[in-house]
Structure formats: structure tokens, C-alpha cells
C-alpha positions in Angstrom: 6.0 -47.2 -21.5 2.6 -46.0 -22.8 0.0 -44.5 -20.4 -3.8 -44.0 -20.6 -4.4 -40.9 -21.7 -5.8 -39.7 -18.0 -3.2 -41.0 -16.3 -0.5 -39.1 -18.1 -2.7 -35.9 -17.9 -3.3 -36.4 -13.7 0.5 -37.0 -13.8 1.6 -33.9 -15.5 -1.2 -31.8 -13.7 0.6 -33.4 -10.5 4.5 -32.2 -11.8 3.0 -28.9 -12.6 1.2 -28.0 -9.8 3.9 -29.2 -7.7 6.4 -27.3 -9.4 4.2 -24.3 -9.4 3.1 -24.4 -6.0 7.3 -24.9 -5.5 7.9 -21.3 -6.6 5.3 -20.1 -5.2 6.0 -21.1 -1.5 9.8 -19.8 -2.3 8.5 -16.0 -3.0 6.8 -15.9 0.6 9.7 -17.8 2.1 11.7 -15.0 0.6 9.6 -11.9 1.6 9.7 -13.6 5.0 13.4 -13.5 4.9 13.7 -10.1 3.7 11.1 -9.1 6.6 13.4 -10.8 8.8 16.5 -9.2 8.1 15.1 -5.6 7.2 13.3 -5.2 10.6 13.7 -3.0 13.5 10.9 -4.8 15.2 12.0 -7.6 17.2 8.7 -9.4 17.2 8.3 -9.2 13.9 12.0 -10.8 13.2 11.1 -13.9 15.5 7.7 -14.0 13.9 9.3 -14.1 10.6 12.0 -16.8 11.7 9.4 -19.1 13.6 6.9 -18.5 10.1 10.3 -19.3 7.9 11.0 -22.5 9.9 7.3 -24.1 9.7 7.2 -23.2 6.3 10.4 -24.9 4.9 10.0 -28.4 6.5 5.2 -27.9 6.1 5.7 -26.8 2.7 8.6 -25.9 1.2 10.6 -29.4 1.4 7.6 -31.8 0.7 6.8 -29.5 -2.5 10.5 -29.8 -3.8 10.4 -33.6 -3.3 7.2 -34.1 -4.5 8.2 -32.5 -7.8 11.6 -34.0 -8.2 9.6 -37.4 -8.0 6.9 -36.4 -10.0 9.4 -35.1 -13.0 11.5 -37.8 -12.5 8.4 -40.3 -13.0 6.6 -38.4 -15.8 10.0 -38.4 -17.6 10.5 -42.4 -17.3 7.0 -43.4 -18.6 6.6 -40.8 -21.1 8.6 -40.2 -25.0 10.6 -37.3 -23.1 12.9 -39.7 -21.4 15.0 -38.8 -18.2 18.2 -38.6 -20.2 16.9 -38.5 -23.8 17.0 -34.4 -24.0 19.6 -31.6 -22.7 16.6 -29.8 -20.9 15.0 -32.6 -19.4 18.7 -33.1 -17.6 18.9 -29.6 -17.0 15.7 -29.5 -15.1 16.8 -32.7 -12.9 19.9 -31.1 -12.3 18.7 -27.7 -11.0 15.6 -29.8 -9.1 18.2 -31.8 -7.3 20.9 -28.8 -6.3 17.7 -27.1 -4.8 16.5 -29.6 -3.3 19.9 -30.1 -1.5 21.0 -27.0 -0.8 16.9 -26.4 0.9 17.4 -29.4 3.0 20.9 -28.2 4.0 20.0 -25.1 5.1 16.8 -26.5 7.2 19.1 -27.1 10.2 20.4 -23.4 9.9 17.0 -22.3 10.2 16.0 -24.6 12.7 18.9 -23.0 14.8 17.5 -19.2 14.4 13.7 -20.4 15.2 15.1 -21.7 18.3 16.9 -18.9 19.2 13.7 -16.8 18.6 12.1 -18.6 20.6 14.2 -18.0 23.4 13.3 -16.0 26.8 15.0 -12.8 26.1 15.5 -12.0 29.6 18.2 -14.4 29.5 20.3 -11.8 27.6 20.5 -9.6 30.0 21.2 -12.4 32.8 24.6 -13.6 31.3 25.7 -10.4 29.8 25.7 -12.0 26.5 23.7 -9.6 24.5 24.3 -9.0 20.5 22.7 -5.9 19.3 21.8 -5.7 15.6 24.5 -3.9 13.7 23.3 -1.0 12.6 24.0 2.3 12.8 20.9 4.0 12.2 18.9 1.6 14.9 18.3 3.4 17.8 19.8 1.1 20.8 16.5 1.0 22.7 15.2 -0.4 19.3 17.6 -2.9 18.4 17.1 -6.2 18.6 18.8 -8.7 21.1 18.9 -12.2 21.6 21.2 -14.4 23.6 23.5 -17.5 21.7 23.1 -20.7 22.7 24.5 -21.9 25.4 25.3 -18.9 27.4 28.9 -18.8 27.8 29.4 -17.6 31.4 27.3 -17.1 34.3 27.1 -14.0 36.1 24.3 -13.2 38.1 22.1 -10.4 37.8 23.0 -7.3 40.1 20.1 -7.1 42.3 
């Protein structure tokens, strides 16, 4: 199928910059997550989580669909082909994995924004409290949150 010359060109600018734009939003996603898990600051690990969560289903997700149909368009209306060459296949293949495996794990991280968004006095109300496990974390520095649903209820000594 033969395109007009600016057409194929605004099509490919599309793919790449999708693409681009893809890896992009995956290297702040991941010094997010390395933030997250590094951290002795509390705050800054439920910042990181909430930021983490926006970002995957804001940017992260439309980007990796919007070049997985971009590809998979450029490749049916140009010479490439969608099954014509090894790397074009290749590229489809590790699109669509990642693409999977990011809207898997969207649910995960829609479980630990709501958790960070918790009240952490809550914690201390059922006596449900998980500390970070670490030994060099000071236990007036570690951080605590409470799993969902609380799993008895005590009341607070008072």
C-alpha cells in the first residue's frame, strides 16, 4: 500500500516519538522505583508510589499502546511488512510482552498507591504494623504502614 510521501513521514515521526517518549517515561518510572525502595523517608516512599501509580496508567500505558499501534500500522502500509523481516517480528514481539507484562503489574501498583495513601494512625490502632526490614534502619525511622483490611480489632489503650 503506497503512501504520500508526508503521510509516511508524520507516521514514522509518530512510531518514533512514541517509542522514544516510551523509554523515556520507563527511566523515571524506574528511578522512582529505586527511590521507593532505597528510602528511609516514609514520605518520600508514598510520594514515589502515588508518582509511580499516576505515571503508569497517564503516561506510561498510553505511550506503549500508542507505539504498538503505530509500528504495527507503519509496518502494514509500508515495504517493511509486519511479518516480511525477523526484526520487524522481533520488535512486535518484545512491544507486545511489555506491553503485557506493564498492564499486569498496573493492578500491583494500584494496590501499594492505596496503601500509601492510607492514614497511618491506623497501624498503630490494630497492632498491625510492618516495619521495613532492615537492619541498619533505625526503628524510629522505619517505615510502617498497615495491610489492607486490618485483620483484627483491638482498641487502642487509652
Amino acid at each position: 500500500m503506497a503512501l504520500r510521501p508526508g503521510v509516511g513521514k508524520a507516521l514514522l515521526t509518530t512510531h518514533v516519538l512514541t517509542s522514544v517518549g516510551w523509554v523515556g517515561a520507563v527511566l523515571i518510572y524506574l528511578a522512582l522505583g529505586i527511590a521507593a525502595v532505597t528510602s528511609t523517608d516514609t514520605a518520600l516512599v508514598r510520594a514515589a508510589y502515588l508518582a509511580m501509580d499516576w505515571a503508569a496508567w497517564v503516561v506510561l500505558v498510553p505511550l506503549a499502546v500508542a507505539s504498538l499501534v503505530t509500528g504495527v500500522v507503519q509496518s502494514l502500509v509500508t515495504r517493511w511488512g509486519l511479518m516480511r523481516h525477523y526484526w520487524v517480528i522481533f520488535k512486535l514481539a518484545i512491544t507486545v510482552v511489555a506491553t503485557t507484562v506493564l498492564v499486569a503489574y498496573t493492578g500491583t501498583l494500584d494496590q501499594f498507591a492505596s496503601i500509601a495513601t492510607e492514614d497511618r494512625s491506623r497501624a498503630s490502632t490494630c497492632g498491625c504494623c510492618v516495619a521495613r526490614p532492615s537492619s541498619s534502619t533505625p526503628p524510629e525511622r522505619s517505615s510502617c504502614y498497615s495491610p489492607p483490611p486490618c485483620s483484627r480489632s483491638t482498641s487502642r489503650p487509652g
